[in-house]
Backbone bond lengths (Angstrom), bond angles and torsions (degrees), N, CA, C in turn:
res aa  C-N    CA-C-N  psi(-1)  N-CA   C-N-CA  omega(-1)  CA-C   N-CA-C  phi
1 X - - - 1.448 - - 1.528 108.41 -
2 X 1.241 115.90 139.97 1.382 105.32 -161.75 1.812 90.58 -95.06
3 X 1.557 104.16 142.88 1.460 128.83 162.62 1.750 114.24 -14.40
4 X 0.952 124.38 -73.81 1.770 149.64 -170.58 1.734 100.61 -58.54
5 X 1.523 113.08 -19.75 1.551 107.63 176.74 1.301 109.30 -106.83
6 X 1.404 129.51 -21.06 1.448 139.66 169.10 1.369 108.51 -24.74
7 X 1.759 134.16 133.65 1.537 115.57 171.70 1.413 87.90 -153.61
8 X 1.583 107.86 -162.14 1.543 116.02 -177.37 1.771 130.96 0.81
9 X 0.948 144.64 -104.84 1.601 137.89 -156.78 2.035 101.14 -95.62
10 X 1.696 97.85 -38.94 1.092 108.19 151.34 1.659 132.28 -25.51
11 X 1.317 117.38 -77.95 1.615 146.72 175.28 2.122 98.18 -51.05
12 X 1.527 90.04 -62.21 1.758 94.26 177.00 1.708 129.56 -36.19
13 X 1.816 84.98 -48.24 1.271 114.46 173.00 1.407 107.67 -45.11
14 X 1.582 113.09 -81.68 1.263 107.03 -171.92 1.861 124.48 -75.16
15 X 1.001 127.48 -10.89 1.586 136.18 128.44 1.607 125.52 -11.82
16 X 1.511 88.72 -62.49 2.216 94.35 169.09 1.062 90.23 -97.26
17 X 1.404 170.49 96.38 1.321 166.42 83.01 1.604 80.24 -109.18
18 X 1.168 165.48 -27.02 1.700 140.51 167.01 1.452 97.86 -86.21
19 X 1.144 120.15 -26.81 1.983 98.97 176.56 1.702 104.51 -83.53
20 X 1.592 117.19 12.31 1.294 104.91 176.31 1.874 120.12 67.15
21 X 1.695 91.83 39.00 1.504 99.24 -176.84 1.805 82.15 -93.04
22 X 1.734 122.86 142.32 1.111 130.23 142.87 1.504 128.71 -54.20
23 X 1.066 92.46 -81.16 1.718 123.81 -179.51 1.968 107.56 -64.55
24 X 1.303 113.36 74.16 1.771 108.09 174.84 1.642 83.73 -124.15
25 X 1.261 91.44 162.85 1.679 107.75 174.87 1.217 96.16 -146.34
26 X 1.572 123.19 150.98 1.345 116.43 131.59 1.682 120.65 -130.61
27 X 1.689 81.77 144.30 1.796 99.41 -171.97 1.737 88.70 -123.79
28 X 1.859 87.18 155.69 1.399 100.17 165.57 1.543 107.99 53.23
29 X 1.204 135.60 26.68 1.620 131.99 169.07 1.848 116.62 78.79
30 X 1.692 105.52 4.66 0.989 116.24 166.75 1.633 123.58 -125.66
31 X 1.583 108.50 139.08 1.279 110.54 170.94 1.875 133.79 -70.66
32 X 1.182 103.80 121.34 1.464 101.53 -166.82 1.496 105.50 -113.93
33 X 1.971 109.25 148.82 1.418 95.67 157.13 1.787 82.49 -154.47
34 X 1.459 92.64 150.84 1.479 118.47 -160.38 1.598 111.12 30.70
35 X 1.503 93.22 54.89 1.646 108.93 151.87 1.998 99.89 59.49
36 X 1.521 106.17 33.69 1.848 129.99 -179.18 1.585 87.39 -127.44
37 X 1.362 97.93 140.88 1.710 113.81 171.67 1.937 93.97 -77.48
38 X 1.410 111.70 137.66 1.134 109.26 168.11 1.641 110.23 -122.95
39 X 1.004 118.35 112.51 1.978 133.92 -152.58 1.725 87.24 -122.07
40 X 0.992 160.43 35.61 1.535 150.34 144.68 1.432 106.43 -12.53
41 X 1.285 131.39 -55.12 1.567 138.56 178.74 1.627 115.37 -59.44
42 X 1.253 88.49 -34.06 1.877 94.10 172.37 1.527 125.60 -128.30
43 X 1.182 101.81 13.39 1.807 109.65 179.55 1.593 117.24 -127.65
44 X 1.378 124.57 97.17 1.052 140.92 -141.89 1.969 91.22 -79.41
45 X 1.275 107.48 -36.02 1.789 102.60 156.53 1.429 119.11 -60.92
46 X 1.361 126.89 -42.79 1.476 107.77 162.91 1.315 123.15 -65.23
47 X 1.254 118.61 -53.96 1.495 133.25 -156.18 1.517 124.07 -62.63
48 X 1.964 81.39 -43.20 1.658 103.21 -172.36 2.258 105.93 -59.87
49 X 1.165 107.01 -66.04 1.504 106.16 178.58 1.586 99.29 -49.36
50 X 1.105 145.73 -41.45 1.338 113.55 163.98 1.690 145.41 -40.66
51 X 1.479 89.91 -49.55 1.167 109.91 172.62 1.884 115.57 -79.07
52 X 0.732 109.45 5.95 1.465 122.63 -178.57 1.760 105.39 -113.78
53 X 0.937 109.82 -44.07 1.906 118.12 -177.98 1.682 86.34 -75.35
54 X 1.231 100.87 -67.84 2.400 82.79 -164.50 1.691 110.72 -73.03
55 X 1.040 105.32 1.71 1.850 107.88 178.05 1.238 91.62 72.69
56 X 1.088 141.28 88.15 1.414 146.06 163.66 1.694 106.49 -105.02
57 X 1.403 94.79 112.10 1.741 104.26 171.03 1.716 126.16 -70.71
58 X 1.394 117.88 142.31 1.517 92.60 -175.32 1.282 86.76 -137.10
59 X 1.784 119.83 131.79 1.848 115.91 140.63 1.212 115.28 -110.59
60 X 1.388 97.33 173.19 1.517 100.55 171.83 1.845 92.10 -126.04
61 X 1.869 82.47 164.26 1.449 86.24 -176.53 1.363 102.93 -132.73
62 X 2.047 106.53 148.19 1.535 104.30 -155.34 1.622 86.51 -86.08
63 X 1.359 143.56 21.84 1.055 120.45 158.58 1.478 146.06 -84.64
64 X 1.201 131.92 128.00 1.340 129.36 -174.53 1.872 120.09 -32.04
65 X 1.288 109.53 128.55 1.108 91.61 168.89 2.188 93.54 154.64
66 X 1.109 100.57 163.43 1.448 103.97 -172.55 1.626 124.88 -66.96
67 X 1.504 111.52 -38.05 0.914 134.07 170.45 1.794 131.10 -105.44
68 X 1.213 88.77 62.36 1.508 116.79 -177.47 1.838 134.14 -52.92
69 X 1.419 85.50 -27.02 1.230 89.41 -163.21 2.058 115.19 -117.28
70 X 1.198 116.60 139.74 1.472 99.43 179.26 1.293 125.29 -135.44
71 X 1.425 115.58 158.15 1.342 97.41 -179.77 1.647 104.16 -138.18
72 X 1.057 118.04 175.89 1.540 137.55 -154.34 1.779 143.09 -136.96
73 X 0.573 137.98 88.63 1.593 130.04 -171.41 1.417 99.98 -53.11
74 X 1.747 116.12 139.71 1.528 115.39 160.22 1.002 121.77 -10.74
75 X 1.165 112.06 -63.21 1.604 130.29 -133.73 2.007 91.49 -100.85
76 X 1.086 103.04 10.81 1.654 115.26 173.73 1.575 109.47 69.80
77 X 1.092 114.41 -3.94 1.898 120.46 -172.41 1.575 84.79 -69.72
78 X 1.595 101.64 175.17 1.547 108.01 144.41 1.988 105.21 77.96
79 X 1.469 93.55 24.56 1.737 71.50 -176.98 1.599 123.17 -87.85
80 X 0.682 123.33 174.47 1.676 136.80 -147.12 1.460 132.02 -142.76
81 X 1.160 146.17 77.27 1.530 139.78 176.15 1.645 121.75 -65.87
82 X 1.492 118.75 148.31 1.369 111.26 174.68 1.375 101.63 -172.76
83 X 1.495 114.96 162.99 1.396 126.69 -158.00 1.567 78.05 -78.12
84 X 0.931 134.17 -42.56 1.493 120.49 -146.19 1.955 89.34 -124.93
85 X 1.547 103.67 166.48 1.675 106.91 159.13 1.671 123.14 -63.92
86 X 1.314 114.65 -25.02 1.371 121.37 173.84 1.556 109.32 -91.02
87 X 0.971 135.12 -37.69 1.239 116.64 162.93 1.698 121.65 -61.21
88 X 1.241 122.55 -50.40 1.319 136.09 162.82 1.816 105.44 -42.21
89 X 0.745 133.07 -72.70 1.441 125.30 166.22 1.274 130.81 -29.57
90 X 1.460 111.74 -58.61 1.132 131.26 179.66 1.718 127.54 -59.68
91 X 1.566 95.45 -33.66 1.546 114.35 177.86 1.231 94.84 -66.85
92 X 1.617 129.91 -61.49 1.711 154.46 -170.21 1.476 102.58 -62.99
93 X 1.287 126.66 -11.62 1.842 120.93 147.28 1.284 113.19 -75.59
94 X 1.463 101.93 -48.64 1.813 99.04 -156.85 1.682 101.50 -70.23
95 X 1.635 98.30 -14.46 1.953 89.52 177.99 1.371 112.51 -85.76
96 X 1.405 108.03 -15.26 1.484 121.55 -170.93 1.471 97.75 -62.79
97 X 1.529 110.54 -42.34 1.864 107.56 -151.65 1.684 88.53 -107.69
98 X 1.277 133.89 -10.99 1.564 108.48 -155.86 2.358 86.70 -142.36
99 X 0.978 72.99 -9.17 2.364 73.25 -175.70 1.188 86.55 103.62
100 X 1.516 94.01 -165.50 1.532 133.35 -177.43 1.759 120.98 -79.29
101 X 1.509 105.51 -22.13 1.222 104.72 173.44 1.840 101.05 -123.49
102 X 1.429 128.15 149.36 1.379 137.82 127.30 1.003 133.16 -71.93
103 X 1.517 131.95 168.58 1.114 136.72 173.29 1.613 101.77 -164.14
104 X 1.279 118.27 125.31 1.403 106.01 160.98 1.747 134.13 -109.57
C-alpha cells in the first residue's frame, strides 16, 4: 500500500512497526500495544515526540484542497501530505523508515 494513502489505525499501525514496536494489534478499528490505544495520527502526546526526535518539518498550505498540510525530513527527502499536521508527519516517518510503499 503505498505510504500517501495510509490513514487512521491503519497509518498507527505502521508508525509502531517504524518505532520497532513487535507486539501492535489492531482490534475494533483501533491500534493497540500492551492492550493502550496507540493514535500517533491523532494524539499530539504520541505523535508530537516523534516528530520532534526525527526533526520532522511541517507546513501548511493556504490553498484549498483536502490535503493541506505537509511535512518533510531535514534533509528534504521523505515528503508527505495530510489532512491534518499529524497525519502529514506521520505518513513522512513511515516513508522515512520503510519508502513509499508497505507491505506486510
Amino acid at each position: 500500500m503505498k505510504v500517501s494513502e495510509l490513514k487512521d489505525e491503519l497509518l498507527d499501525y505502521w508508525v509502531a512497526k517504524a518505532n520497532e514496536v513487535t507486539e501492535v494489534h489492531v482490534v475494533d478499528s483501533h491500534c493497540l500495544i500492551d492492550h493502550v490505544r496507540w493514535e500517533p495520527s491523532v494524539n499530539w502526546c504520541q505523535g508530537g515526540p516523534i516528530i520532534e526526535k526525527e526533526c520532522i518539518n511541517l507546513s501548511h498550505s493556504l490553498e484549498p484542497g483536502s490535503e493541506h498540510c505537509t511535512a518533510y525530513m531535514r534533509s528534504g527527502r521523505n515528503r508527505q501530505k495530510g489532512l491534518t499536521p499529524l497525519i502529514a508527519a506521520m505518513r513522512c516517518y513511515v516513508d522515512f523508515k520503510f519508502g513509499e510503499e508497505v507491505t506486510d
